[in-house]
C-alpha positions in Angstrom: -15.2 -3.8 -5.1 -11.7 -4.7 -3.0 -10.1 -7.7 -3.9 -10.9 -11.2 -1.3 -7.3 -11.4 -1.1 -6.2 -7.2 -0.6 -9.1 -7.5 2.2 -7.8 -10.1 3.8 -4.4 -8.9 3.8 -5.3 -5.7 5.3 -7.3 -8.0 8.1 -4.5 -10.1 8.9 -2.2 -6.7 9.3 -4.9 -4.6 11.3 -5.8 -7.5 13.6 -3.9 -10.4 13.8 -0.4 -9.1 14.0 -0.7 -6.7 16.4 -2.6 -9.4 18.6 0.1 -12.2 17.3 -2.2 -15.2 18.4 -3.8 -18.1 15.7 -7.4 -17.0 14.7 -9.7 -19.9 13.6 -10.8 -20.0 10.0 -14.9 -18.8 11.2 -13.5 -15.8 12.8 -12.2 -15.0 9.4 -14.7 -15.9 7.3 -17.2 -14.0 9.8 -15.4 -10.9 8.9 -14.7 -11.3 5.3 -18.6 -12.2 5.3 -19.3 -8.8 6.8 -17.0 -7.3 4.2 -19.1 -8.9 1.4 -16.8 -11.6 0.4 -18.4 -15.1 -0.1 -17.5 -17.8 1.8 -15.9 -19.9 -1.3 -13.8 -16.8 -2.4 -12.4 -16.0 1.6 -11.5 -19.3 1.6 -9.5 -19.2 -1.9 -7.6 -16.1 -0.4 -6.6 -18.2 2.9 -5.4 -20.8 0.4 -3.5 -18.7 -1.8 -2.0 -16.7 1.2 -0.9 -20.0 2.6 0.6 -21.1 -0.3 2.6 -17.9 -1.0 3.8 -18.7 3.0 2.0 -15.8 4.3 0.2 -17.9 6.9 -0.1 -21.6 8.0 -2.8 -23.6 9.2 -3.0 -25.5 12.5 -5.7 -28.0 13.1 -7.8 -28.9 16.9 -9.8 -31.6 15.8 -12.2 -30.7 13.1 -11.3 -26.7 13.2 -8.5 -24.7 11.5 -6.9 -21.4 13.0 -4.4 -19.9 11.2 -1.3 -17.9 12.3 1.2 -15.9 10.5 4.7 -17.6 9.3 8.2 -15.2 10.2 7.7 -13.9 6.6 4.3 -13.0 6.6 4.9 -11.0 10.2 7.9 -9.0 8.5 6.0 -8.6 5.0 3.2 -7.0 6.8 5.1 -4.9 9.6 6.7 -3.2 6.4 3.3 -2.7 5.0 2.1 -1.6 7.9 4.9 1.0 8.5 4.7 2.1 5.2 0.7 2.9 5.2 0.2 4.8 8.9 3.6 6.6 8.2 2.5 7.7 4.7 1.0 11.3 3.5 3.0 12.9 7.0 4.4 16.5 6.3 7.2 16.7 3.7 10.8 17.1 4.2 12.0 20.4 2.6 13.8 19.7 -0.6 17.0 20.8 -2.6 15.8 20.9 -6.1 17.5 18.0 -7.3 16.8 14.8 -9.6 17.4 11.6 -9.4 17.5 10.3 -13.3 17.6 6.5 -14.8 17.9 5.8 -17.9 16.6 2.3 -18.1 17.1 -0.1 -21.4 15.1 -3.5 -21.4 14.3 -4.8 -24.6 10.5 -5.4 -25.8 11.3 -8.7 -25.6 11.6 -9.3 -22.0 8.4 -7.8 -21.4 8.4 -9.7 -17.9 11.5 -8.1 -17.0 10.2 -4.6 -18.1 6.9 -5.1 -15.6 8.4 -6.2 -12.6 11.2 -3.0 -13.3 8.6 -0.8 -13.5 6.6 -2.2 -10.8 9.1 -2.2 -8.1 10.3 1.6 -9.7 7.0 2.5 -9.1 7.1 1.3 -5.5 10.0 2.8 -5.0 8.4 6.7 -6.0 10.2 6.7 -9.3 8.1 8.5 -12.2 8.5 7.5 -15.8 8.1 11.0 -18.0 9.1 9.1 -21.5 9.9 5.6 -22.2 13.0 4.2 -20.8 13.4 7.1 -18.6 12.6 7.4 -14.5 12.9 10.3 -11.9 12.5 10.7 -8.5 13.3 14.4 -6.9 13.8 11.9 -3.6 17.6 11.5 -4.3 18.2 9.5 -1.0 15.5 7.2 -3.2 18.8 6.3 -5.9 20.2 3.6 -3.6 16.6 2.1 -3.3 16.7 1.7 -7.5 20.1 0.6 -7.2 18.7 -2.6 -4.7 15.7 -2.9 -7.0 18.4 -3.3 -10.6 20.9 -5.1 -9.4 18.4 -7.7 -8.1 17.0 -7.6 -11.7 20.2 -8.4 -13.3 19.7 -5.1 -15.2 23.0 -3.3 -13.5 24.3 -3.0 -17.3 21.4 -1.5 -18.8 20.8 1.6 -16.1 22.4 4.2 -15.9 22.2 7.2 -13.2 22.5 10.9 -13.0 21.4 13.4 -10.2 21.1 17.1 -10.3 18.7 19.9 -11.0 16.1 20.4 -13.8 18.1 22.2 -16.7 17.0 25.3 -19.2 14.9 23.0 -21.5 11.1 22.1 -20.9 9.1 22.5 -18.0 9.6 21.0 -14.5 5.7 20.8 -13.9 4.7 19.1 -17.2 8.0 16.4 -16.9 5.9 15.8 -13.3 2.3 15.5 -15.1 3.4 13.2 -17.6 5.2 11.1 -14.7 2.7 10.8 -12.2 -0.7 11.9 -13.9 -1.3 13.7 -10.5 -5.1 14.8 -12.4 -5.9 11.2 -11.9 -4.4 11.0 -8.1 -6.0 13.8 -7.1 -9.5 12.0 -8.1 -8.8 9.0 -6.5 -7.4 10.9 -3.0 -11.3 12.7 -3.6 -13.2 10.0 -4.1 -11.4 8.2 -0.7 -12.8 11.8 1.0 -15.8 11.7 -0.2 -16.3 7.9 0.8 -15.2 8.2 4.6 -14.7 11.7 5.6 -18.5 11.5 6.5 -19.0 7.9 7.8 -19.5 7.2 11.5 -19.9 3.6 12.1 -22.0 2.4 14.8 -19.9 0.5 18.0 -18.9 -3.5 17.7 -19.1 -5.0 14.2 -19.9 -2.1 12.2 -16.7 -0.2 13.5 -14.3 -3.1 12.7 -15.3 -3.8 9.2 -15.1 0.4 8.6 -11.9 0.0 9.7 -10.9 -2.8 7.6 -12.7 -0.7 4.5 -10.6 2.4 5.5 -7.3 0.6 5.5 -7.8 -1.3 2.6 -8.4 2.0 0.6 -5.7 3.8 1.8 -3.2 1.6 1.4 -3.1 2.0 -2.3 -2.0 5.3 -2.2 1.7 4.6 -1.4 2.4 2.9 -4.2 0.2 6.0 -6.7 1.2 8.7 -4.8 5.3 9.6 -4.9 4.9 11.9 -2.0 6.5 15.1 -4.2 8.1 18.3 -2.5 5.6 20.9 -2.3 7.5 23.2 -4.7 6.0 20.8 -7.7 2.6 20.1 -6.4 -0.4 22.3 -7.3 -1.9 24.7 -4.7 -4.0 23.4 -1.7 -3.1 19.9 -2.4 -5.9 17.4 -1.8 -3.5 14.4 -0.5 -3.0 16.2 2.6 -6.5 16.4 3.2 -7.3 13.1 2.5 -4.0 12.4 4.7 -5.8 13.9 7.6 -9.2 12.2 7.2 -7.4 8.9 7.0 -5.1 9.4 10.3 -7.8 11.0 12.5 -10.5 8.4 11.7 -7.9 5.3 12.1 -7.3 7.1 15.8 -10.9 7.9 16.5 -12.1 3.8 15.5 -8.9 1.8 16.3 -9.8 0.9 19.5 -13.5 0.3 19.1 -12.4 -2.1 16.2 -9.4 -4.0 18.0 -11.6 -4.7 21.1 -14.1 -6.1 18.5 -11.8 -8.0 17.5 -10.9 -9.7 20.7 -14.6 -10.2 21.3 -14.8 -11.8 18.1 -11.8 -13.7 19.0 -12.3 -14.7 22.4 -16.0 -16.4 21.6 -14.1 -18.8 19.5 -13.4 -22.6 21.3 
């Protein structure tokens, strides 16, 4: 079951930015309703999202609409550029590494999440503690943002170049990504949607919403590897292609819901 607050994130992205007007609270609680979200838990995830200055509440009377802030507009346009651009076709690829070797002590455990967090984010794969690789070289100025604003820029260190003599390229890639376990989840998102045909109104928007909110986990699980290191008939393009032709095929159904929805509202 999605998360109150990753469902309403992926509404306020589908719907609200692209239309860039207020929405009243009921609209949103309608939908998150729909979703199967209770009414007390939407509510906690408009509070929270307010408080982290994601949105901001205007009152008419009695009612509440909410619209999003300058940060929540940019946070989301990345998000959303990052999700409908994600699982395209693969740039060809020179056979090169980009290596970290990364030292934070057990004691700053905080430290050591939020490094492998935004790492992970950023594509990085971590083969053996301490140790992170991308074959996205371009990727190594990304990691340099991501330590520097860590305060970590004396305990990484950097290297590029191709895999050497010793090991094997494909089982350094298994024990960074676990792409066993990717390749069930991209299955499972198949085997949820690739069938489903909502019905007009309603039922298309909150398929919509579902079908969003599911992808968009996948950029931050999925590196997006050359094809030289994944296996043979590689399911994350399928599940690519189910995901971009059924966004297509129920985007407009779903936005003109939307303005329905929205335009009912005093």
């Amino acid at each position: 079951m999605a998360s109150a607050r990753s469902l309403l994130l992926t509404v306020l992205g589908e719907f609200v930015l692209p239309h860039d007007d207020p929405v009243w609270t009921r609209t949103l609680l309608r939908v998150m309703g729909g979703l199967g979200v209770e009414d007390k838990s939407a509510r906690q995830a408009l509070s929270r999202m307010s408080a982290n200055g994601w949105i901001e509440a205007r009152r008419s009377g009695r009612t509440v609409c909410w619209e999003l802030t300058r940060r929540g507009r940019t946070l989301l346009a990345e998000g959303a550029m990052r999700i409908y651009a994600f699982g395209g076709q693969r740039a060809s690829w020179d056979g090169r590494w980009v290596v970290l070797l990364a030292t934070v002590p057990e004691s700053k455990r905080d430290l050591r999440h939020r490094l492998r967090t935004q790492l992970t984010w950023a594509g990085f794969g971590s083969p053996a503690p301490g140790v992170w690789v991308s074959p996205h070289t371009a990727r190594e100025a990304e990691a340099k943002q991501v330590v520097e604003s860590l305060g970590l820029d004396a305990a990484v260190f950097s290297f590029t170049g191709p895999f050497a003599a010793i090991g094997s390229e494909r089982t350094m890639v298994e024990q960074a990504w676990h792409l066993g376990e990717l390749a069930a989840g991209y299955e499972e998102f198949i085997g949820e949607f690739a069938g489903m045909r909502p019905g007009p109104g309603e039922p298309v928007l909150l398929a919509q919403v579902r079908l969003v909110n599911a992808w968009r986990r996948f950029p931050l699980l999925d590196p997006q590897l050359p094809v030289e290191l994944l296996p043979p008939d590689w399911v994350g393009v399928r599940a690519a292609n189910v995901f971009s032709d059924l966004h297509v095929e129920w985007n407009h159904g779903a936005q003109r819901q939307w303005e329905l929805m929205t335009e009912r509202m005093p």
